[in-house]
Every structure is written in C-alpha cells, then in structure tokens.
C-alpha positions as CSV (number, residue, x, y, z in Angstrom):
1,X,62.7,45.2,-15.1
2,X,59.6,43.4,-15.4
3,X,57.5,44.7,-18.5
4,X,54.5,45.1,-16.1
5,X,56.2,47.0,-13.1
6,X,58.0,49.0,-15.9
7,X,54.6,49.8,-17.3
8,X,52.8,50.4,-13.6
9,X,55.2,52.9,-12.8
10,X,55.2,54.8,-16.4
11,X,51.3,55.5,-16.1
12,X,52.1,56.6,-12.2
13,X,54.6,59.0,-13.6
14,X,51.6,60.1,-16.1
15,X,49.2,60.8,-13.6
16,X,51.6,62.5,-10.9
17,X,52.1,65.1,-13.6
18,X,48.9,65.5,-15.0
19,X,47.5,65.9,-11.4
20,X,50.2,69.0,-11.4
21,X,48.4,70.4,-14.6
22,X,51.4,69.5,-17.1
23,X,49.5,69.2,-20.4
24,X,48.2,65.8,-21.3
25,X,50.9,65.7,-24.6
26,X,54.0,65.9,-22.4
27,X,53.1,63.8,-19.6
28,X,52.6,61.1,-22.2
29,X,55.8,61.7,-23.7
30,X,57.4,61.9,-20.3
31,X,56.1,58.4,-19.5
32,X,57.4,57.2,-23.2
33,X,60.5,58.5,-22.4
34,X,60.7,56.7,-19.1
35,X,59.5,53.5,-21.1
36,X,62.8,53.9,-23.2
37,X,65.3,55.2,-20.8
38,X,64.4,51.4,-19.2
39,X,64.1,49.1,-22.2
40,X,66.0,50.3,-24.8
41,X,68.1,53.5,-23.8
42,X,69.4,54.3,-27.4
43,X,69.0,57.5,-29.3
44,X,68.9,55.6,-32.5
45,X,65.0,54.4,-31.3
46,X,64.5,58.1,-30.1
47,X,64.8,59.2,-33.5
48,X,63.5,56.0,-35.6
49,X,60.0,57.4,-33.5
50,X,60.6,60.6,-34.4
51,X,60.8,60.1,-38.2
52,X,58.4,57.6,-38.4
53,X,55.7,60.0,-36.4
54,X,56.5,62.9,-38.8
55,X,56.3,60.5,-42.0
56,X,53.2,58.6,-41.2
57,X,50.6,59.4,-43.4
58,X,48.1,58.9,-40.0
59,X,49.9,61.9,-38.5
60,X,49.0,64.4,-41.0
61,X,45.5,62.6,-41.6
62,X,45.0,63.1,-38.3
63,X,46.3,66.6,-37.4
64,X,44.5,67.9,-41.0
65,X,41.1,66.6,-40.4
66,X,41.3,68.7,-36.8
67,X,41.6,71.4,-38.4
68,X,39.4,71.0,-40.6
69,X,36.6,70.4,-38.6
70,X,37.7,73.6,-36.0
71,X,37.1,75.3,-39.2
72,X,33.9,73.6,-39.8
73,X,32.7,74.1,-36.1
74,X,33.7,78.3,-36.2
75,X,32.0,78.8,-39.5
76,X,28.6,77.0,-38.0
77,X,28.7,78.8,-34.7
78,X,29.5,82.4,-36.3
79,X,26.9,81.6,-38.5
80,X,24.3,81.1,-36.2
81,X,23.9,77.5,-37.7
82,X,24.9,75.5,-34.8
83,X,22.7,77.4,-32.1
84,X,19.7,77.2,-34.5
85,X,20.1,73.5,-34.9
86,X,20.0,73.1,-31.2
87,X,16.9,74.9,-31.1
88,X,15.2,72.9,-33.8
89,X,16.6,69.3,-31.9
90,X,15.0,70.5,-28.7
91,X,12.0,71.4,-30.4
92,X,11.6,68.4,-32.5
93,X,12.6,66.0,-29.3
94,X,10.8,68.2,-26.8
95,X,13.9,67.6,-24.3
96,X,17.2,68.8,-23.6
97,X,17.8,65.9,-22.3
98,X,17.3,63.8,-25.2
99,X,19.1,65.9,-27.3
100,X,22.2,66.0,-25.2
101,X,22.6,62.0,-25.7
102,X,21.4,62.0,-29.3
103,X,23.8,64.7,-30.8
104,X,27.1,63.0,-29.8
105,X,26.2,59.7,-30.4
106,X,25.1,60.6,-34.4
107,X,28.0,62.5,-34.7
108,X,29.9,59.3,-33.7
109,X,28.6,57.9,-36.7
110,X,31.6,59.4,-38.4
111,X,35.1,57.9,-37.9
112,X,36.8,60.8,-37.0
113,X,39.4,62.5,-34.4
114,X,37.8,65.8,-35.3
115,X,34.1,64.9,-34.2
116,X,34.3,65.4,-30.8
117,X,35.4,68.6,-31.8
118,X,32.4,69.0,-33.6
119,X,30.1,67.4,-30.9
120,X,31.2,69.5,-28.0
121,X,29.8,73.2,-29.1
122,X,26.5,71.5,-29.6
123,X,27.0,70.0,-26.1
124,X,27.7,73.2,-24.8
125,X,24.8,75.1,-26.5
126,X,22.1,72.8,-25.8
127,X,23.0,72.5,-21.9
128,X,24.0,76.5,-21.5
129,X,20.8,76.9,-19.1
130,X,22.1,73.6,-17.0
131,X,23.8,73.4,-13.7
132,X,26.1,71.2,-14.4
133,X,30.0,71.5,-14.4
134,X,32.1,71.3,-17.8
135,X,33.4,68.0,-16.3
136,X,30.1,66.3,-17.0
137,X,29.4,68.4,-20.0
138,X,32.6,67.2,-21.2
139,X,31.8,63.5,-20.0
140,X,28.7,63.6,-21.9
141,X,30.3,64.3,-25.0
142,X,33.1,61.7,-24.7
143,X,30.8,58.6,-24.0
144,X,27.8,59.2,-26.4
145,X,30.0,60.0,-29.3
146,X,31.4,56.4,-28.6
147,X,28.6,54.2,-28.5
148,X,28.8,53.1,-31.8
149,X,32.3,51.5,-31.3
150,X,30.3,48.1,-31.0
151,X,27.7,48.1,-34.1
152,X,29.1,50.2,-37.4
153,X,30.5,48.9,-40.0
154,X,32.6,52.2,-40.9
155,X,34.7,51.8,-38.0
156,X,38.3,51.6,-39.2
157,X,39.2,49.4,-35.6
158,X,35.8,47.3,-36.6
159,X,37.0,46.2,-40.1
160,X,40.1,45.5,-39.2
161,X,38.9,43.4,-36.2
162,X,36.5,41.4,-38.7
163,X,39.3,40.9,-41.6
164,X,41.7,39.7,-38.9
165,X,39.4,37.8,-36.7
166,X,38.0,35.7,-39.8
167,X,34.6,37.0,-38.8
168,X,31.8,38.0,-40.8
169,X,30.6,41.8,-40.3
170,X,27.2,41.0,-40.0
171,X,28.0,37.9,-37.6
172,X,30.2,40.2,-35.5
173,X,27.8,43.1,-35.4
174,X,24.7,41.1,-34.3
175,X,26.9,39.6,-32.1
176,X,27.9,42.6,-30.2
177,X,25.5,45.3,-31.4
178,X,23.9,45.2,-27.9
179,X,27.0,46.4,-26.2
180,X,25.5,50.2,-27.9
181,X,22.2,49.6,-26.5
182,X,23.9,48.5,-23.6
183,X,26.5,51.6,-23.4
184,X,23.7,54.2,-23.9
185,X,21.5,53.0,-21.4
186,X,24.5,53.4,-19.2
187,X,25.7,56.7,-20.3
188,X,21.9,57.7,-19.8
189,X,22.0,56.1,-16.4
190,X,25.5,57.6,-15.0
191,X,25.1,61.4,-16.9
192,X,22.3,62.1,-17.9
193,X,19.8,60.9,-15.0
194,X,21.4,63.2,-13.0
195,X,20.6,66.5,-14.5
196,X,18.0,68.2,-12.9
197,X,16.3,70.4,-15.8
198,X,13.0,71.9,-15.2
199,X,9.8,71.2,-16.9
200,X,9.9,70.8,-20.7
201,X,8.2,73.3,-22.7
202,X,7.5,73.4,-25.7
203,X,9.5,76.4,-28.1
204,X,7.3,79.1,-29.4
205,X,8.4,79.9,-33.0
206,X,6.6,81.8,-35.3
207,X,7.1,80.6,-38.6
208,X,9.9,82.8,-40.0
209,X,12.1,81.3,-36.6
210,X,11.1,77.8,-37.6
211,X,12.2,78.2,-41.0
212,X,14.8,79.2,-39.9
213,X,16.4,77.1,-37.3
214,X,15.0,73.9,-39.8
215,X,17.4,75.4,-41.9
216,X,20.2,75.3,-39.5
217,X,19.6,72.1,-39.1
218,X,20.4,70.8,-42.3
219,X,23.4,73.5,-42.9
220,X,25.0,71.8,-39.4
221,X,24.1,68.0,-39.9
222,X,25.0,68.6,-44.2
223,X,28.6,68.3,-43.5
224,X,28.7,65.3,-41.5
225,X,26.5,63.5,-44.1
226,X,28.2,64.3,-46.7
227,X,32.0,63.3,-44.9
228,X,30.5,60.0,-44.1
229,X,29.8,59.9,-47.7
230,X,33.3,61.3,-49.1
231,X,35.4,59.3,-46.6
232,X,32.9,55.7,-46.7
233,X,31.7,55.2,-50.4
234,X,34.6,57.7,-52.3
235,X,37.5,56.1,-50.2
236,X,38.8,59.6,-49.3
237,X,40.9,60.6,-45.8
238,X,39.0,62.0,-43.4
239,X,41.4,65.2,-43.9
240,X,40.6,65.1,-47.5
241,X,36.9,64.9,-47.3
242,X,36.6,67.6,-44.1
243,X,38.8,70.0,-46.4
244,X,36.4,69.8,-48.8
245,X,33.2,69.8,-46.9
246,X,34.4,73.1,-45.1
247,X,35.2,74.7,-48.0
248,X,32.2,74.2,-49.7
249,X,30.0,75.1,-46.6
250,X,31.7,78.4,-46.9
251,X,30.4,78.9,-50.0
252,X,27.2,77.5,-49.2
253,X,27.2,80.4,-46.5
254,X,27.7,83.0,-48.4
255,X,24.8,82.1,-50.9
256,X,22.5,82.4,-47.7
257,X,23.3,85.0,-46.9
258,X,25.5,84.1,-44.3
259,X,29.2,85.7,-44.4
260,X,32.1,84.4,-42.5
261,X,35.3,85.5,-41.9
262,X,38.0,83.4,-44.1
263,X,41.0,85.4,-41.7
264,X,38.8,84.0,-38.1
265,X,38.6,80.8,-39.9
266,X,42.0,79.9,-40.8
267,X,43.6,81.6,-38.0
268,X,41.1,80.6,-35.1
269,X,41.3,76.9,-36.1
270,X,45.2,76.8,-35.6
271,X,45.3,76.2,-32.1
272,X,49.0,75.0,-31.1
273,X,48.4,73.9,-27.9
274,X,46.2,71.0,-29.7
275,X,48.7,70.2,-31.8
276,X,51.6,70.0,-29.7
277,X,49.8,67.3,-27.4
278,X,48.6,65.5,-30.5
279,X,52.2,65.2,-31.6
280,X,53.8,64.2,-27.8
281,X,51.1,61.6,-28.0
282,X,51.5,59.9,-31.1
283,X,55.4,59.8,-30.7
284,X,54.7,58.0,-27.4
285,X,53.3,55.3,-29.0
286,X,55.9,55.2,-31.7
287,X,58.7,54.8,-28.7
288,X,56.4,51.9,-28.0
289,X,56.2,50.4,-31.3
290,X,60.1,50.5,-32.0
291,X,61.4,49.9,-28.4
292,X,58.9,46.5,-29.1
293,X,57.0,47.1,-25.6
294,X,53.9,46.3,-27.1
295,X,54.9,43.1,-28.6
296,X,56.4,42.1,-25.0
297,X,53.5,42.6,-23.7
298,X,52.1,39.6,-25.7
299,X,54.4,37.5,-25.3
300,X,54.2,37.4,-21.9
301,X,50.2,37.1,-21.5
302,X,50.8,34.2,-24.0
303,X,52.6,32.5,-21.9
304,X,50.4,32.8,-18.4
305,X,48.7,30.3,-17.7
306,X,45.6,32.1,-16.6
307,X,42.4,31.4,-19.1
308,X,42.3,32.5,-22.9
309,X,39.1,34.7,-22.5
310,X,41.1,36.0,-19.8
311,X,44.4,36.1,-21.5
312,X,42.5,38.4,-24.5
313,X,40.4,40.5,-22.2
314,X,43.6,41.9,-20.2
315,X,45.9,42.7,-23.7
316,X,43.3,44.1,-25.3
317,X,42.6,46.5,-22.3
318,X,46.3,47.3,-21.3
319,X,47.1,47.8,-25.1
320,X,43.7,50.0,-25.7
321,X,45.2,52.0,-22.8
322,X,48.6,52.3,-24.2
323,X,47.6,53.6,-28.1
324,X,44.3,55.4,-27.4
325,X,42.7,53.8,-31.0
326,X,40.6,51.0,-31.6
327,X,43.0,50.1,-34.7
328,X,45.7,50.3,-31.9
329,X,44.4,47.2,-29.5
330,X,42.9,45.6,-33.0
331,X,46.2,45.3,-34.9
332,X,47.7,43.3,-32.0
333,X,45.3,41.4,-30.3
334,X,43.0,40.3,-33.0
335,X,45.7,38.3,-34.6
336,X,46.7,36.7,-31.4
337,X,42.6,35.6,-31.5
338,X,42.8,34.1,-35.0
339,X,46.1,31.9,-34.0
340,X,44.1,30.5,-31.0
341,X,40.6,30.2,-32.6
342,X,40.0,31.7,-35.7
343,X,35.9,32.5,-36.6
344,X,35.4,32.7,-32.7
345,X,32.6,35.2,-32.5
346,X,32.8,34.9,-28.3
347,X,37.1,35.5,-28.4
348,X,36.5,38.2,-30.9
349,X,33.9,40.3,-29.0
350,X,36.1,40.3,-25.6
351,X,38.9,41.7,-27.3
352,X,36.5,44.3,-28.7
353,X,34.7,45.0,-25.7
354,X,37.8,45.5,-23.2
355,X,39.7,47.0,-25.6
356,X,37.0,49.9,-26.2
357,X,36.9,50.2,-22.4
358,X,40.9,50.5,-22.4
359,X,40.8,53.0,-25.0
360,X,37.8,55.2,-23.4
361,X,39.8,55.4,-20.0
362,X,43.3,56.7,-21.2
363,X,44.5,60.1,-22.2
364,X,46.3,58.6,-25.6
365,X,42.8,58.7,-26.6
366,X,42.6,62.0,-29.2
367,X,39.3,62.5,-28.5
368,X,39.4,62.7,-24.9
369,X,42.4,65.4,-25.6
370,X,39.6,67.3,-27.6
371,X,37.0,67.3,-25.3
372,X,39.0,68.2,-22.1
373,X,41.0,70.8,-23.8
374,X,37.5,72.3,-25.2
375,X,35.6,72.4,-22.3
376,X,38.5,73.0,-20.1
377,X,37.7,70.5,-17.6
378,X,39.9,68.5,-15.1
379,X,41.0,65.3,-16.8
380,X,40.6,62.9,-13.6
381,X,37.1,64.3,-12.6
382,X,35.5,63.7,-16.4
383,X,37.1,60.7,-16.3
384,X,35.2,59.2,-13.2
385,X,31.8,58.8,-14.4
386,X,33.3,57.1,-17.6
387,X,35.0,54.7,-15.2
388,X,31.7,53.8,-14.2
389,X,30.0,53.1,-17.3
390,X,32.7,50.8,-18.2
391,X,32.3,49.0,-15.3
392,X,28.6,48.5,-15.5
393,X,29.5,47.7,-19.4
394,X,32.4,45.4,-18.7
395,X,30.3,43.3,-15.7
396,X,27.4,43.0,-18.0
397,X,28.9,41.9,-21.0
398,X,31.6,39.2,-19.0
399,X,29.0,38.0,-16.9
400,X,26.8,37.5,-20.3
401,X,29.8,35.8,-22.4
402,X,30.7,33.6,-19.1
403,X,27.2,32.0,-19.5
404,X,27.1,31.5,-23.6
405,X,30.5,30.6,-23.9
C-alpha cells in the first residue's frame, strides 16, 4: 500500500476513536498498530519498540520531569503561591488579559514536557472570573507556551536544527525570530481578542497583601529560573533539575511558613491516566522508527518532482505530525536540507516553520496531552483555533520566503 494512503487512513482511524472519547494514548497506539499490521506485520518489530521505549533514557526523562513538575505545581497552589502570583501579574500588568498571554509564553522559556503542566493552573486562576470555556482556556495555554519555538537558543529541536543545517544560531534566529512576534500577534488575535472582560481596575492591596503576593511571585517564577539554569548552564536532565528544584521549594516552604503535605505531594502527582497515554504515545513512534515509515516517507518526497521548498515544507509538516517533538521533524528533515543546500538560511527556516505547525496540530504532541487532560477539554474543539493561527502563521511566513527567496 502506498505509504501516503497507508498514513491517511491511520490518522482517520485516530480521529474516529478519539471523536468516541478513547484516550488520546491508545488511539495513537491503535493507529501504530495499524501502521505495522500493514508494513511490517512481525512481532519481532512489536517488541524491538517495546524495549527500545522502556530503555530510552528520553522515556524516563520525560515521564520524571512530569512528575516533577505536578509536584511543583501542588506545592505552589496548596501554598497559596500560585494564586498570589496571579494577583501580583494582574496588578503589575493592570490586565487579565495581558497576563493570560504573558504567563505561558515565559514559562515556554523552559524546554520542558512538564511546563504546560505548570502553565495551565496559572491559566486557570487568572481567567477563573472569565466566560470562556476550558477549550479556549486550554488553547490559550498550548499556543503561548510555544511561541518561542522560533527564537531561543535552549531549544533542544533549535540546536539540533542549527548543528545539522550548518547554520549559525544567531543567523538562524534573526532569521526567523519574527515568526514569535508573528505567532503572538496571532495567538492574541484568534484567543485572546475575543474575551470579553470588563473594565480593568486596578487591585486594592494594603501593604501586608502586597508583600505578600510580591512574594508569591518570586516563590512561583524561582523554580523555573533556576531549572532553566540547572538544565542550560549545569547540563542536567530536565527530570534531574525539576527533582531538585521541587525538593528544595519544599524546604523553602516550610522556612516561610508555608507547610505542605509530603503524602498529597507524592501521591497527587502520580496520575496513571497521564502516564499510560505518554507511554502508548511514545511507543507509536517507536513502531514508526523500526517498521522504517518515517524514512519512507523521505524517500519518496525526494523523489517528487514537485519544488525543494515544497519538497521540505510537506516532510517537515507530515513528520512534525507523526512524532509530536521539534527534535522529531529536526533529526530527519534537517539532514535532508544540508544534502541539498547546506548553510541555506531560507531551506532551513521552512523546515522549522512547517514542522512547528505539524507538531502544534497533532496529539503525539505531550504537551497538548497535558493541557487537554488538565483542563478536561474536548481535543478537536481546542484544537480549532490553533488550526487557525497556523494558518495565518504558515500564509505569512510562505508568502514572505516566496518573495526573498
């Protein structure tokens, strides 16, 4: 069967079960599983997945830093810490508004799974008094903590993209840094707009409360510093460096004055259901890797005869769908752009750009799996007004590149 049709009818089989409200984790393994009943229907590849999804150091990376930052996000709301940081944002930025789009997109800052863990209590809390539904709560937290994809230099999928590419990081960023203007003027446009709020006021703290919540904002925005830190400039996992961090905010706690439970730490952070689809989805795109789908793939876009631009743009969208990760669509496209022209800052940034927008309209992506499963919102209706900023970015940035190139 043609690798195309094979694929088409895989992601149909995907959505048919997630519109019956199958959990995202085994409707992507169902469609993996459908990939390798077709290609390569041996149990030998089943279990060569298998192993290599329970002995890749990325799986427990990934699964450990979760957990760590649930526990990092139960010990700053039963503190108190998370709900006086919103209260010191909206007093410092005079608008809910403002401070909905801001907090995701700094907690983006950090390269991690776990953020948009992090990021979606704070979207909750500081849009509480809105009428809006917990799709577009959820929506708002997906897209702003994503903008950054385009301009920092701590991206894993952005230094890989530059070593491979043969590109500078300061050439490539100031060659696409716009696309984050670009995508939070969009995200501004499509979710934020929208919200009716009423008048701004301003808060009325006496002094004790502004001490107060000035302090919760440095105990809530401490740990993310201070990962960045660990993980950037100490070369640490991200599991490693949220392990620490939320231990020593416990501590930090308790010296203000500020208890926590240990037992609703460790036990409210396990949350199985997470897990679970974590697991299905990362072993999907193992049966990918060893049943060599994603390679096909390449091989036959290189030999089309349709434009190179074009040729680049389509993998690195179909493959950013497939794996979810920006290291994903980077690992295989990026060397297929050094082969044809290596240094090109133009080939470069269309693989990065529609291979964001592959991986921000997919549910292999993790963090779309936390947010949904957090806010408890319906997958296909957060997913629509995404769909729409990537088409306003997408348009922008091929009609731009069409008239530079």
């Amino acid at each position: 069967m043609n690798i195309f049709v094979l694929l088409t009818i895989a992601m149909g089989l995907i959505i048919i079960l997630l519109r019956r409200h199958i959990p995202i984790g085994p409707c992507m393994l169902a469609g993996g599983l459908l990939i390798w009943a077709v290609k390569a229907p041996s149990f030998a590849f089943l279990a060569q997945a298998f192993l290599e999804t329970l002995t890749l150091p990325r799986t427990y990376d990934i699964l450990w830093a979760l957990y760590f930052v649930m526990c990092l996000e139960i010990e700053l709301r039963t503190s108190g810490a998370l709900a006086g940081m919103v209260h010191a944002l909206q007093r410092i930025f005079s608008s809910t508004k403002v401070t909905l789009a801001v907090m995701p997109a700094f907690l983006g800052l950090l390269p991690s799974l776990g953020g948009a863990r992090f990021s979606a209590p704070i979207v909750e809390e500081a849009s509480k008094d809105l009428d809006i539904t917990q799709e577009h709560r959820a929506a708002i937290n997906f897209w702003f903590r994503h903008i950054f994809e385009f301009s920092s230099p701590i991206i894993p999928g952005m230094i890989m993209a530059c070593n491979i590419a043969g590109v500078t990081y300061s050439d490539f960023i100031m060659h696409i840094c716009w696309l984050t203007v670009l995508a939070f003027i969009a995200g501004w446009f499509v979710l934020i707009r929208p919200i009716k709020c009423d008048a701004e006021t301003d808060y009325k703290e006496d002094a004790l409360e502004k001490n107060q919540n000035t302090q919760d904002l440095w105990l809530s925005l401490s740990p993310v510093v201070l990962t960045f830190v660990l993980v950037v400039f100490c070369n640490l996992n991200a599991s490693v460096g949220m392990g620490l961090v939320t231990v020593g905010l416990f501590f930090v706690l308790q010296f203000t004055k500020r208890p926590v439970s240990i037992k609703e730490i460790v036990t409210g952070a396990l949350d199985m259901k997470m897990f679970f689809n974590v697991l299905c989805i990362l072993y999907f795109i193992q049966i990918l890797t060893v049943t060599n789908v994603l390679n096909e793939i390449v091989v036959a876009f290189q030999a089309s005869p349709l434009p190179i631009p074009v040729i680049i743009g389509s993998v690195s969208f179909i493959i950013g769908v497939l794996t979810g990760m920006s290291q994903g669509h980077v690992a295989i496209v990026m060397p297929i752009v050094a082969a044809m022209q290596t240094g090109s800052l133009n080939l470069a940034g269309v693989a990065m750009a529609f291979g964001v927008a592959g991986q921000m309209l997919t549910p292999t992506h993790m963090c779309l799996v936390v947010t949904v499963d957090y806010f408890k919102s319906n997958f296909f209706q957060t997913l629509k007004p995404i769909l729409v900023g990537e088409i306003i970015i997408l348009t922008i940035f091929s009609a731009y590149t069409y008239m530079v190139w």
